[in-house]
N, C-alpha and C positions, 0 to 999 in steps of 0.2 A: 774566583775559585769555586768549584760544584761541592757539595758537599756531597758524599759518597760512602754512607755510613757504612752498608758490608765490608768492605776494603778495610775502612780503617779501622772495627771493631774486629773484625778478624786479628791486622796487625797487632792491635794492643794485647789482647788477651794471649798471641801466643809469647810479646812478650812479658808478658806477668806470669806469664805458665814456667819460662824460661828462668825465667830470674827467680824463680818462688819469691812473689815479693809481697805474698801475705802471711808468712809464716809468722810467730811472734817468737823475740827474742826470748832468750834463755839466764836476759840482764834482767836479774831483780830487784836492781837498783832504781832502775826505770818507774816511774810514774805507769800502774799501769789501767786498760777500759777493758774489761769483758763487755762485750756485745754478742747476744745471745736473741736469735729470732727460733721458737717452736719449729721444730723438725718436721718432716713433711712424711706422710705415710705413701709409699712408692707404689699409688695407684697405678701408674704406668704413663702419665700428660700431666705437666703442669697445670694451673691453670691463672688466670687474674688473683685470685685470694693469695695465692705464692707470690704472683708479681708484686704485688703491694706488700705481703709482710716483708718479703725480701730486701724491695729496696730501701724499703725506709731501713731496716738494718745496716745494710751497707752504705748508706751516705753516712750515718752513725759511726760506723765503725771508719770511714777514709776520710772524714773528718779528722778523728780523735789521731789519726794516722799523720797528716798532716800537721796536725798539733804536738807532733814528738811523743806520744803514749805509745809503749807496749800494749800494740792491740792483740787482744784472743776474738777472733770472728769467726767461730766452726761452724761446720752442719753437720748432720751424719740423718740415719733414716730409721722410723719409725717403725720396723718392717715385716711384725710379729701380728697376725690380727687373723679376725673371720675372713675380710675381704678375697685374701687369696686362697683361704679354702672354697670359695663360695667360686672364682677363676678357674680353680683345679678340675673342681663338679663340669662347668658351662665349657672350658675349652680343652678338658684332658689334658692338662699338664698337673706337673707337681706344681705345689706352692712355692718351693725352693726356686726352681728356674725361674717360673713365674716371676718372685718378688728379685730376686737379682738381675733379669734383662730388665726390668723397671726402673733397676735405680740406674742400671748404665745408660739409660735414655734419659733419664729425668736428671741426671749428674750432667750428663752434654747440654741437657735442656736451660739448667740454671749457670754453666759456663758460659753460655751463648748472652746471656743475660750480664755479663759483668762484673760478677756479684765477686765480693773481694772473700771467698772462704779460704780459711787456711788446707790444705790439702792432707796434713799430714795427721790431723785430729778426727778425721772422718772415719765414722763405723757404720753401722748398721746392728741394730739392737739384735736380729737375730744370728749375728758372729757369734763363735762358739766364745770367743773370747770376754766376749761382754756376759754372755750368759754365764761363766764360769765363775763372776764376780756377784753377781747376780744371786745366783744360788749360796755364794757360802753364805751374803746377807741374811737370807731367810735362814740359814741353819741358827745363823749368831743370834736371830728373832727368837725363833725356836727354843734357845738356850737361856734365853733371860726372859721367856716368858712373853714374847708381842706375837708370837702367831704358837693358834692352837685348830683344833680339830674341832668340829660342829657340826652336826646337819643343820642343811639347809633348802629352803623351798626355791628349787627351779621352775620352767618352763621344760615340758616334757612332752616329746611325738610318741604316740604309743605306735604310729606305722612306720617312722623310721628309726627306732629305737635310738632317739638321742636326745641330749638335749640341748636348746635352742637360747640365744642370745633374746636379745627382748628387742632387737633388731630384726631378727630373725621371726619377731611373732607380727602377722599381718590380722589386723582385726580378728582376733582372738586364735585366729590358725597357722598351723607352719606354713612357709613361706615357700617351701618345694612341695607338698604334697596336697597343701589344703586341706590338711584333715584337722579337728579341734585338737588345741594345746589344754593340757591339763598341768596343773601344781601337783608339784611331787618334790618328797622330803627327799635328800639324798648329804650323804657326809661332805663337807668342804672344808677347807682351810681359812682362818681368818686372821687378818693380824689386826691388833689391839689398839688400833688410832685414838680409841676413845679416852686409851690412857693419856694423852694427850691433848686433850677437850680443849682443859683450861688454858693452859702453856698456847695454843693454837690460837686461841681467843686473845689471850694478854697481851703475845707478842703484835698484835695488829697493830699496838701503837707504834711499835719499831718501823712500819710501815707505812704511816698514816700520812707522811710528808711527800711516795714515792708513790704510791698505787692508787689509782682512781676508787676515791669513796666509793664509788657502788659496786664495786668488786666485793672491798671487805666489807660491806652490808649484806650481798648475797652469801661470804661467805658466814658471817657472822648466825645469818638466820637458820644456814644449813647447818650450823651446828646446833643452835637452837637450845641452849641455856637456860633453863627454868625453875622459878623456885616452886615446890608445892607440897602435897600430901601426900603420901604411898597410905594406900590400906588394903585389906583382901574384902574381896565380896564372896562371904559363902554361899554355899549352894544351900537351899532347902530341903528339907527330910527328904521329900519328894525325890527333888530331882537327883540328891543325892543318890536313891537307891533305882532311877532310870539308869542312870551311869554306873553301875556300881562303886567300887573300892579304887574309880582310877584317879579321882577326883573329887576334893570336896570344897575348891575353888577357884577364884584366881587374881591375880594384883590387878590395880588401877592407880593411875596417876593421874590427878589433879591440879592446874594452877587456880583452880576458883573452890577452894575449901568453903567461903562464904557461902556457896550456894546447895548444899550439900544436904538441906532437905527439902530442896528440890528435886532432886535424881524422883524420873518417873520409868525410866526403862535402862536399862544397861546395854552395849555393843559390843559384839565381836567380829574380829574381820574373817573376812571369809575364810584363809590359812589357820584361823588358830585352833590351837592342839585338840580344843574340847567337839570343837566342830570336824576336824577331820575323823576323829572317835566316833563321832556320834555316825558318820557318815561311813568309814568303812566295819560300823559294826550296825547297820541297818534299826539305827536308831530314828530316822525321821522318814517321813511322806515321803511317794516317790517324787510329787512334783514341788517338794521341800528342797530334796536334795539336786534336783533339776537346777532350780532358782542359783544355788549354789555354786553349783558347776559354774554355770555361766558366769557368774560373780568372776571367781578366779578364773576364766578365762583369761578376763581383761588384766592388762597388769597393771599391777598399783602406778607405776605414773601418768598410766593414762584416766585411771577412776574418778579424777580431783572434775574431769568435764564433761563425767557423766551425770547425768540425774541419779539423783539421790533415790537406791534401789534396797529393800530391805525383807528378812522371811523372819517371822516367829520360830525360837527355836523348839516351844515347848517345856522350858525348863525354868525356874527363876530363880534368885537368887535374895538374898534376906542382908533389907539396906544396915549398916552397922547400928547404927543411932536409932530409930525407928520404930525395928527389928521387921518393919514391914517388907511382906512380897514382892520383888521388884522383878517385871519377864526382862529375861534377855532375848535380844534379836542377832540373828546376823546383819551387817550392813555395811555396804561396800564403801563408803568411805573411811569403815575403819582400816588402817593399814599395819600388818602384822610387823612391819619393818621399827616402827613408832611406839617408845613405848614397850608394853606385854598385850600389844594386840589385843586390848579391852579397854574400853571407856565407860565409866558414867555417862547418864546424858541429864542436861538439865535443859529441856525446853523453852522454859518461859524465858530461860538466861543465855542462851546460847543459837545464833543464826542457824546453825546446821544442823544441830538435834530440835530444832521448832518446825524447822521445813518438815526432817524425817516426821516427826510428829504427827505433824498437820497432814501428811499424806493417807499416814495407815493409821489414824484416829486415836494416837497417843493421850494417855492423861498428860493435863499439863498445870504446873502449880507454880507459880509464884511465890520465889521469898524474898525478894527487892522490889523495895518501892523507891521512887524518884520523892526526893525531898522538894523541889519547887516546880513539880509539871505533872503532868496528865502520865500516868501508866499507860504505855503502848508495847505491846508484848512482840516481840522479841525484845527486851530490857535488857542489855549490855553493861551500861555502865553503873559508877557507883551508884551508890546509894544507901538506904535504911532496911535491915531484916526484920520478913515478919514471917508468921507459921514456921519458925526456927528456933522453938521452945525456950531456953533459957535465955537464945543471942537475941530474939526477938527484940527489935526498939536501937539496937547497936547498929553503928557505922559499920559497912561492910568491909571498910579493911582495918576495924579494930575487930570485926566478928571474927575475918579469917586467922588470926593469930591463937585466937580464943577456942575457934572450932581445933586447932591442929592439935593446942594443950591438951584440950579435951583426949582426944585420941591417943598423943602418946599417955596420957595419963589411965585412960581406960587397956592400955596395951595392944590398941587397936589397930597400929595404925603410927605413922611417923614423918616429921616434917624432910624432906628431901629435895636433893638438886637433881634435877632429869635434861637429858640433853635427846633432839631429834635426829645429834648422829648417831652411826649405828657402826661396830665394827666392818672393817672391810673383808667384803669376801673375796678372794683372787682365784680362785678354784674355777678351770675352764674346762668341759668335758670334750676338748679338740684338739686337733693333731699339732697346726701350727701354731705354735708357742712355746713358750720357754719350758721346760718339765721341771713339777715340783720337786726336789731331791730328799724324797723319804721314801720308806721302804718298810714295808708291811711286814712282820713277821710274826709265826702264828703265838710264838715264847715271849717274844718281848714289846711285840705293839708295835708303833711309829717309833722307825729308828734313822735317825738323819744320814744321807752317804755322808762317807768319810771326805774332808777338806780336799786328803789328796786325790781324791777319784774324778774332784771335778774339774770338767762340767760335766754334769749328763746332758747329752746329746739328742737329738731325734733318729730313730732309724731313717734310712732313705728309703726303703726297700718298700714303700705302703701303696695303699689305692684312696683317692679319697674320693666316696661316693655320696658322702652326707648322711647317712646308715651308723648312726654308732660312731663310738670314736675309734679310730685304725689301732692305738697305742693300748687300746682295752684286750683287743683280737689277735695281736702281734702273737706270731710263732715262736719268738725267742726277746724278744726286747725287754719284754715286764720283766724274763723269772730272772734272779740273781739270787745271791750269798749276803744274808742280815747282816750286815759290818760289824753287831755284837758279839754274836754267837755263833756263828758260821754256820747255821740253817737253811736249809732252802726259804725264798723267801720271792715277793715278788714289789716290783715297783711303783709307786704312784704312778698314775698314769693322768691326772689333772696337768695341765699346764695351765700358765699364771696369765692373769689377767694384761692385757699389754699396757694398764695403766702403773703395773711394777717398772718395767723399761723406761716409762716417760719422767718416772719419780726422783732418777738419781743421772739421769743422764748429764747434767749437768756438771758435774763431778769428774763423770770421765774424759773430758774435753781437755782438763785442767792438763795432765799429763801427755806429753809421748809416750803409746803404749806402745809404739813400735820398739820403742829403746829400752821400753820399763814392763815387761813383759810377767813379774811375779806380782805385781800390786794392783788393786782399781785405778787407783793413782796416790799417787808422790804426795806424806803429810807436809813437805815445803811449797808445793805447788798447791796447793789444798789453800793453803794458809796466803800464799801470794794473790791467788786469782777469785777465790771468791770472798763476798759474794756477786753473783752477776750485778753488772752495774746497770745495763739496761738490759730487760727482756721484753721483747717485741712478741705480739700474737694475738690472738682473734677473743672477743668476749665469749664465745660459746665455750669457752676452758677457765671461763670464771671461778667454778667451784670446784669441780672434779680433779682435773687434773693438777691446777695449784695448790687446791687443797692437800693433796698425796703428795707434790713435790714439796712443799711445807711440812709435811708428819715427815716424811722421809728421810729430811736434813736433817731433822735434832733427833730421828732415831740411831742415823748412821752416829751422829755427835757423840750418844749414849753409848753407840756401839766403842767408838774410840776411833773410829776414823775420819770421820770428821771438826773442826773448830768452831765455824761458823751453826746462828742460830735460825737462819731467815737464808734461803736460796738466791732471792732473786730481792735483789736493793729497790728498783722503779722498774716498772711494767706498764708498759703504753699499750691497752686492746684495741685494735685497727677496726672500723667498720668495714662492714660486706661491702662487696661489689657486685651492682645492682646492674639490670637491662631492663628497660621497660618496665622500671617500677619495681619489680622482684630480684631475686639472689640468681643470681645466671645456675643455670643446672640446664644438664641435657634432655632431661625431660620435659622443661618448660621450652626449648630449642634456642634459649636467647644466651648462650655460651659465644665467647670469643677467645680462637687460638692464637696463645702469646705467639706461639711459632709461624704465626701466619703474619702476627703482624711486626714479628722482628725482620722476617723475611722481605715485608712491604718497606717495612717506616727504618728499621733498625731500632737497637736493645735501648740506645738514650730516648729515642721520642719516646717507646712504652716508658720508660720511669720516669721520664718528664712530666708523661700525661700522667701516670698517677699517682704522682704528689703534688700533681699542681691541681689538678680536678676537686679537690675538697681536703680539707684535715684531717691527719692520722685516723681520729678516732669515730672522724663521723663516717656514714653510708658514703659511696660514692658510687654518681648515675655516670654510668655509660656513655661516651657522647664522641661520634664518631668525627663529627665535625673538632672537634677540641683537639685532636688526636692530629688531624691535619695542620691545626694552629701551632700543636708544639712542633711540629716537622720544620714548618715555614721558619719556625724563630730558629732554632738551630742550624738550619741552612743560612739563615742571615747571618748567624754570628760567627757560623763559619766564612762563607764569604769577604765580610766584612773586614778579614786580619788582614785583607790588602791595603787597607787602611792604616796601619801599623808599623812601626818600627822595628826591626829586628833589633833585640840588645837580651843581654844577660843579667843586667843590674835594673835592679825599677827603677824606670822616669821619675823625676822629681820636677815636675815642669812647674811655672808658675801662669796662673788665670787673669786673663788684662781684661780679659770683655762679663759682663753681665752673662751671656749666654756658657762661657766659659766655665765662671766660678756655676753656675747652676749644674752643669753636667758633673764636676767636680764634687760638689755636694752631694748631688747623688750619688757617685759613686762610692764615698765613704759612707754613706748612709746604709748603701747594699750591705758594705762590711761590716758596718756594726750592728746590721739587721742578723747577720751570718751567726754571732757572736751569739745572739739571744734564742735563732730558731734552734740551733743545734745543742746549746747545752740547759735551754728551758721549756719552748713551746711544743717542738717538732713543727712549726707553721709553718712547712715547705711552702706552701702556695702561695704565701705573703713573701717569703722569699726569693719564690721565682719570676713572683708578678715585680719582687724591685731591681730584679735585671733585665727585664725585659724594659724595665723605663729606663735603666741604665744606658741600655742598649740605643733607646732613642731619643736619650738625650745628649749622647756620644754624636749619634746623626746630625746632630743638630750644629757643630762644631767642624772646621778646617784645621786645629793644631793636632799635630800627627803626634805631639808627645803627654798632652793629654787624653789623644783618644790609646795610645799605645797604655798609658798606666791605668787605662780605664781593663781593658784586657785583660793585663797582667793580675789585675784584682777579681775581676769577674768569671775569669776559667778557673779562679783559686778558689771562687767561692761556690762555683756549679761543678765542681769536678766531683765531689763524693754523688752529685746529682748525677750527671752525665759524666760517665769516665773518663771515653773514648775521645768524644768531640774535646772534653776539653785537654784533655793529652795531648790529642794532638795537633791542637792551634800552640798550647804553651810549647809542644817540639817544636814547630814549626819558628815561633816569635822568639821562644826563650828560653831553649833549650832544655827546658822543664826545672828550672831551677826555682820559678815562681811558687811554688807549693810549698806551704808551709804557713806561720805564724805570724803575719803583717800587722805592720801596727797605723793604728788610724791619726790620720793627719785631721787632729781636733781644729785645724785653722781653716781648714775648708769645711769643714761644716757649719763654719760660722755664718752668718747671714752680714751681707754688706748694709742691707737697709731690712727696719723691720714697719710693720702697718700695724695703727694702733687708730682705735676707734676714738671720737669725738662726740661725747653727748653734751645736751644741753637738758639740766634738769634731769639728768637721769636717761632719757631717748634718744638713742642712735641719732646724727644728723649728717656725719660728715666720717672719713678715713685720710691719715695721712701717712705717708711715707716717709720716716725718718731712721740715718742713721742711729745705730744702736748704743746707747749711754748718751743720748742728746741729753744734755742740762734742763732741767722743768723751765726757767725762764724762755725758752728758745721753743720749748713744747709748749710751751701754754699762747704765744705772740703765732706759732704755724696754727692750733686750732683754733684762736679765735677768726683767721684769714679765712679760714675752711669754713667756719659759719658765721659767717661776718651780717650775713643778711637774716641768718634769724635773731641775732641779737643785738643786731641795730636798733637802737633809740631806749636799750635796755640798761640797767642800771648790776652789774656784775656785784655777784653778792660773793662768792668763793668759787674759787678754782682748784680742781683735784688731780692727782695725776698719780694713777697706777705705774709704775714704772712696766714699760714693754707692754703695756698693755689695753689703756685710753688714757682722756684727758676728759673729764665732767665739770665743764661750765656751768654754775647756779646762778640763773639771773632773777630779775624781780621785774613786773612791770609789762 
């Protein structure tokens, strides 16, 4: 028999299309799996990273299918972003057309692929219907206080009047025009995550049994927990009266209070308040403010790999304790995001203010000394304070405790928790996305649209040229009627970050919204299906995105439409997929079309090859020759059902030969390998390498009804693997009645004879083969046969016997 994958993966899939035979039942009596793999944003081509998240999902999911669970397996599309305004610019289309022929291509693209999605859960974040759920959340934000109003410092083109993603900025310049990006304040929306710091943080234990430790480390760190000192550093008479009346100083946060008369200079980042003052009120040098500029060209996530860059501001500030002069500098590692965008610096104690230091010929002073070694400056760790007046001769973490009294007691100053998150801004000055639902009115300020108005929608009617956002310049879209007072009034014209979409989508999957059309979703469906039980996807969504879909779920909770406190139960992050050593990208040219090579090999060889190429979570290299390999085995296994007996019911044969009971064994073995990859390791590759020995050691055998149960087990156990091929050999042999929950026949895995070592004295000399429970008299008379010549003319002192495992002979002589 040839095996002929187009053919028969066309067949299957139109029957699966026919029968809807991934829908989830509506019995919530049922034992049920959410399986949930990260939605794809509808560039317009799959590629390898989709293939891999995908299938491991889908074996996940037509496992648990198999196993009798009410599966939920959705997808829908991510489909709100820059990318397709940046489309709109390069091939004059809207982004709407654009991002919809994408997802009709990349929907046929992931059908062609097998993948078991339920059909009737599918949306698209930028449906007006999602978005209409969307928006009431932020109003309900709005109303209890988690999103408010702020300026905030963007990235701004002064030549195409807009402003720019940090994507969008190319070594310090727009990315269409090439002219320099500048920092500019402008109003944004934020919502409140940080009220949630703690709860964020806590809940990690609810986690810790399900998510890969370095996930919640990374997220752990990004939020960034800290105990320490808040004080203000005033300004000096001086500089007070350079500045006038706007300023007389400003916070700093400390985790090292021990070190605190140390401070020999102070920093601010390039953004903060007192520097941009001093700068558009022609307070500094021009080639001061030069330095500056270029400072915040760069954006803070790129500054951490730049050299440490720094300008004198001119001004200083007066240390609390001291009361001595202390200059402030700008310097680009300070980051306005962090914090109040000013630090202390303590040189001799700190690696990054010693560098700064040592560059631009900083004073630097010592108040730690090492108790049993040589002082080497930059000084880090503990140790004994000196030139620190009264703490002088104290333990530095009995001093810190001591320095903090000090200050709330002088009302200086107070001991605090500081965290390096930062509320979220969602405010996007571009067309496609979601629009924020408030309304500017000149009487009553930000006033939310009313529940029933929504969604607000996007006009169609625009151009987008990359110039300004379309929704700012609209002829008639902004103006409207204040839902308070019925004023003329005009609309937000921000739309929301697309990581709001990515944060609850989860939620919407729960429900038929075809059917349930006034709700996000159903509080019994809410309650049935989450939380996700597996969520599959890429480590580069470590922090951001699960971060937001964690704030998300116990915001929605608070809101009252949610139960659940944690989204997503176990999260597997897949590694990249590599060519040549790097992440395939078309710019490096070492890309390969899935579509090319379902076209060649068929949909089972690509998810053969990759889950068998490496584990879930590591990289996996490219290797064309492997890809051939899985083709060959699948052609074999197809082939080989001529080998088989057709029946309905599983063979229950029994094993007379040695070679027999071995193929036998392994073939239970596969299964209860099955048992372990799917609901512990994900180690597809160990699974599929123990059918391919299945497979030859099936070859190795003439009974047609050992090789036929061997079959029957092994399409059951590669079918969430490969769909198609094993659909259609179980149609073929067994009329598909094979699938399902097999139980293992514990008597074939038994071993007829086991091999058990023989030492003498402790040293390997000899092996024997003996049935299993052989009596120790019987074992001790076969090892002495076995080493009969080293302990000839010996005089036997003890005999030991491991059961199942050797026999040590102690001789003397």
């Amino acid at each position: 028999m040839t095996y002929n994958p187009q053919e028969i993966e066309k067949k299957w899939q139109q029957f699966w299309d026919k029968n809807n035979s991934f829908e989830p039942s509506e019995d919530k009596s049922k034992e049920k799996k959410y399986i949930l793999s990260m939605f794809p944003y509808p560039s317009g081509r799959i590629h390898m990273g989709h293939v891999r998240n995908y299938s491991i999902g889908d074996a996940l999911a037509r496992y648990y299918r198999q196993r009798g669970f009410n599966v939920l397996h959705p997808i829908g599309w991510d489909s709100f972003g820059m990318p397709a305004e940046n489309a709109a610019i390069k091939n004059k289309l809207h982004p709407k057309k654009w991002t919809y022929e994408n997802i009709d291509y990349m929907r046929n693209e992931l059908k062609s692929l097998g993948l078991s999605f339920s059909k009737t859960r599918e949306f698209a974040t930028s449906d007006k219907e999602y978005t209409r759920f969307e928006q009431e959340f932020l109003i309900k934000m709005y109303e209890k206080g988690l999103l408010y109003q702020k300026k905030q410092t963007v990235n701004w083109c002064e030549s195409c009047h807009t402003v720019l993603a940090n994507e969008q900025v190319i070594e310090g310049c727009c990315w269409r025009c090439d002219n320099p990006i500048i920092q500019k304040e402008m109003p944004g929306y934020y919502i409140a995550i940080t009220k949630y710091a703690d709860e964020l943080l806590d809940d990690m234990e609810e986690l810790k049994n399900g998510w890969p430790k370095r996930v919640l480390t990374m997220q752990e760190n990004w939020i960034g927990k800290s105990n320490g000192l808040q004080f203000k550093f005033s300004l000096s008479d001086e500089s007070k009266e350079k500045l006038g009346s706007c300023f007389d100083g400003y916070e700093v946060f400390t985790t090292r209070p021990d070190t605190i008369y140390g401070v020999t200079y102070s920093a601010l980042a390039p953004e903060h308040e007192i520097v941009n003052y001093m700068i558009q009120n022609n307070l500094l040098e021009e080639d001061t403010k030069e330095k500056i500029l270029k400072m915040q060209a760069i954006l803070p996530k790129d500054r951490a790999a730049e050299e440490k860059e720094g300008v004198y501001l001119g001004i200083e500030v007066i240390h609390p304790l001291t009361k001595e002069k202390i200059p402030v500098w700008v310097a680009n590692f300070v980051l306005v995001e962090y914090g109040s965008g000013a630090v202390m610096a303590v040189p001799a104690h700190d690696e990054r203010d010693f560098e700064f230091a040592t560059k631009y010929d900083l004073d630097i002073k010592h108040v730690i000394e090492p108790e049993d070694e040589k002082l080497v400056l930059p000084y880090i760790k503990p140790g004994i304070l000196v030139n620190s007046d009264e703490f002088s001769g104290m333990p530095s973490d009995f001093a810190r405790d001591g320095i903090i009294k000090k200050f709330e007691e002088l009302k200086i100053g107070k001991e605090t928790i500081n965290y390096k998150l930062r509320d979220w801004g969602i405010s996007r000055q571009r067309y496609w996305g979601a629009p924020i639902p408030f309304i500017h009115c000149e009487k009553c300020g930000i006033v939310p649209e009313k529940i029933e108005n929504l969604p607000v929608t996007l006009p169609d009617d625009v151009e987008i040229t990359g110039e300004g956002n379309p929704l700012e310049t609209h002829p008639t879209w902004k103006y409207c009627k204040c839902p308070k007072c019925g004023a003329d009034a005009t609309r937000e014209t921000d739309t929301m970050d697309t990581f709001v979409q990515s944060s609850w989508y989860q939620f919407r999957y729960v429900t038929d919204f075809h059917k349930h059309t006034e709700v996000p979703f159903l509080a019994e469906d809410e309650k049935y299906w989450m939380n996700v039980d597996q969520y599959v996807g890429g480590i580069e969504h470590a922090i951001l995105h699960l971060l937001y879909a964690r704030f998300f779920t116990k915001a929605l909770r608070d809101l009252g439409y949610a139960s659940v406190n944690e989204p997503f139960k176990n999260l597997l992050t897949q590694g990249m997929v590599l060519k040549d050593g790097s992440k395939m990208s078309k710019s490096k040219g070492n890309t390969v079309d899935p579509d090319e090579l379902i076209k060649k090999y068929g949909a089972d060889t690509a998810r053969l090859f990759i889950l068998f190429a490496a584990p879930p979570e590591k990289e996996l290299e490219w290797n064309d020759n492997a890809v051939e390999g899985a083709f060959r085995f699948l052609s074999r296994l197809y082939s080989n059902q001529e080998k088989c007996i057709k029946t309905e019911t599983k063979p229950t044969p029994k094993a007379e030969t040695k070679v027999e009971k071995s193929a036998r064994k392994k073939i239970y073995e596969t299964l209860k390998k099955a048992d372990e990859v799917y609901n512990r390791t994900f180690a597809f590759n160990t699974l599929i390498a123990s059918c391919m020995e299945t497979l030859n050691e099936l070859n190795k055998i003439d009974n047609k009804e050992i090789y036929t149960e061997g079959y029957w087990i092994i399409t059951n156990v590669l079918e969430p693997i490969v769909p198609h091929c094993a659909n259609e050999i179980a149609d073929n042999l067994f009329n598909r009645a094979n699938f399902g929950d097999i139980e293992i026949d514990n008597e074939a895995l038994k071993d007829d004879e086991i091999t058990m070592a023989v030492t003498v004295n402790g040293k390997k000399r000899a092996e024997i083969n003996v049935a299993p429970n052989t009596d120790k008299e019987a074992l001790v008379e076969l090892a002495k046969i076995a080493v009969s010549k080293q302990i000839e003319g010996k005089t036997i002192i003890k005999e030991i016997v491991v059961p199942n495992k050797l026999v040590n002979i102690v001789i003397k002589g």
